[in-house]
C-alpha angles and dihedrals in degrees: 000000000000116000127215119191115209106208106199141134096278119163113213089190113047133023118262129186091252106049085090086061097051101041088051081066102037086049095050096041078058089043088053086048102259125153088239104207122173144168124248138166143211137167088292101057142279104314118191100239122198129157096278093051157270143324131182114236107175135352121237115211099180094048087114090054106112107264095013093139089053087049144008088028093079088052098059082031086072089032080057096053100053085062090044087058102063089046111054107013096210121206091216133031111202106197112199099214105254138124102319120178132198089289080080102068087049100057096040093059092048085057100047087049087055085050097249118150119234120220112177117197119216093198089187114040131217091032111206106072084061094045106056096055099116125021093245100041078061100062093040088057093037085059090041095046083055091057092042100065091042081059092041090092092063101049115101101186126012117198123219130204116179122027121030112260123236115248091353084274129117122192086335096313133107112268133186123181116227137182124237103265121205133210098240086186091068099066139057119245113246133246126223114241098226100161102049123087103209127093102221112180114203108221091186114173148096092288104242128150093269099062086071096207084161094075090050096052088045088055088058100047082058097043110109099169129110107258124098106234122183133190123218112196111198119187145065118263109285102183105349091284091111083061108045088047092051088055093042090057095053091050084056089043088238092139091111099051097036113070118183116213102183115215116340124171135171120010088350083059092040095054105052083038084066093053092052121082100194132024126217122231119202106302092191110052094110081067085074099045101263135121098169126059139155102210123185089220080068097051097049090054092052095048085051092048091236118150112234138177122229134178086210133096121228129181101202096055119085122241099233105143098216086058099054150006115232106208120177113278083226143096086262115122111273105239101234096184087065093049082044089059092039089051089049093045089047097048077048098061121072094190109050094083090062094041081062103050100049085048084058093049097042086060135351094059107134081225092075092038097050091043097056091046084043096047079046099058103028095030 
């Protein structure tokens, strides 16, 4: 059986926005009959998880310092990966793109010497817009850009999601876009709240300036029509937006219609997620220079079966107007009296859900999307 080792920021402790994303690869490489290793790490150290167990591969005794997982922890991750190598001897790497330090260089040679192939995923490109965000973000992705292209030679595949690459090449190297894919399995199919009179629009992320909530809460300070419309704001602070969204409603005097959940995973998510007829897709992404974007929120939505709106364009999704509301990825007011009348035609209408979810499955299963990366590397 061929084994393929993701090397990614996976905490083994805690939950984090993009675990659904990596388990949805972790749970097709082993569909398409792949040995799915990958690295995590707790408050004891960095452990190689598959799908038999754990091993501990090094101990990190700074992981309590303060910022550790936007640090040092890429550090002892390489270090991490030096050890994964002579264990499990994969026959493909797959690199998720993040701060990566001279260790890199390191390890990926060591891979390339055992005969394994390098893909390396970009899961925002271009890049840079992402990137320059913050001033030291910047310089973190500036440093980590320098190691990357000593360790470009060395990449066999690098995969693309965003805008379409040019030649299918990227700095020299083979290059394929893909789409973020979702494991539909891993969700329950919505239900439509027929019976209940109140619009309730689920803003669920890890609350950050590009998802742009404060357009949505504006739109219902405006609103002056009948219905009773709620938000229910799921996630931790990402970047001091949750904040500054929590003190714009009650400036507004929204306290009584916004309710802030905090974090919830698993049944607690599914649950409220029950109660909610839309869900909101980042509303700000046009602050940071971009008017395409292939977000995982989306995809969720689309595996439950649960209508959503989205400033965004994406070009996997379908345009089927009883699946999604399209809003200006723009500064412009948000018209809350139009995601009011989605919201009632989709509570209205017992199939969409299903519709949704056999779109998902059709094509955006990260099954599709790992075998054709996979068939390209090891034909």
């Amino acid at each position: 059986m061929p084994a393929i080792l993701f090397v990614m920021k996976y905490p083994l402790h805690r939950r984090d926005n993009l675990q659904t994303k990596f388990d949805g690869q972790l749970a097709a490489a082993r569909a398409l009959g792949w040995d799915a290793f990958h690295i995590g790490w707790d408050e004891t150290g960095l452990w190689l998880v598959s799908a038999q167990g754990r091993t501990l591969l090094t101990r990190a005794p700074l992981v309590r310092l303060r910022g550790y997982d936007h640090t040092l922890l890429f550090i002892d991750l390489m270090a991490a990966v030096r050890k994964a190598l002579r264990i499990v001897k994969p026959d493909v790497l797959y690199l998720r793109y993040m701060p990566t330090f001279g260790g890199a260089l390191r390890a990926m040679r060591q891979l390339k010497a055992m005969g394994g192939k390098l893909v390396v995923e970009f899961p925002t490109y271009p890049k840079d817009a992402e990137n320059s965000r913050f001033f030291l973000r910047r310089l973190v992705f500036d440093y980590t850009d320098r190691v990357l292209m000593k360790i470009n030679p060395l990449v066999d595949l690098y995969t693309l999601i965003g805008q379409p690459c040019e030649g299918g090449r990227l700095d020299g190297r083979p290059a394929v876009n893909i789409v973020n894919g979702v494991d539909v399995s891993a969700f329950p199919l919505h239900a439509p709240n027929a019976g209940d009179p109140a619009v309730r629009l689920l803003a669920l992320a890890s609350m950050s300036g590009w998802h742009g909530y404060d357009r949505i809460l504006t739109a219902l300070n405006a609103y002056t029509g009948g219905a009773d419309v709620r938000i229910e704001m799921v996630g931790g602070d990402g970047d001091g937006s949750l904040a500054a969204w929590q003190a714009l409603a009650e400036r507004l005097g929204l306290q009584n219609r916004v309710t802030y959940h905090g974090p919830l995973h698993g049944a607690a998510l599914d649950r409220l997620i029950e109660t909610c007829d839309i869900g909101v897709g980042s509303l700000g992404m046009y602050r940071y220079g971009l008017q395409t974007g292939m977000t995982l929120k989306l995809r969720e939505y689309m595996a439950r079966g649960l209508p959503f709106l989205s400033a965004v364009s994406d070009p996997a999704l379908p345009a089927d107007p009883a699946f999604a509301l399209q809003v200006p990825n723009d500064d412009s007011e948000i018209d809350m009296a139009a995601v009011v009348a989605f919201a009632q035609n989709a509570k209205q209408d017992a199939g969409v859900a299903a519709r949704m979810r056999a779109h998902a499955e059709a094509t955006l299963s990260w099954t599709g999307v790992l075998r054709g990366v996979l068939e390209r590397v090891c034909p």
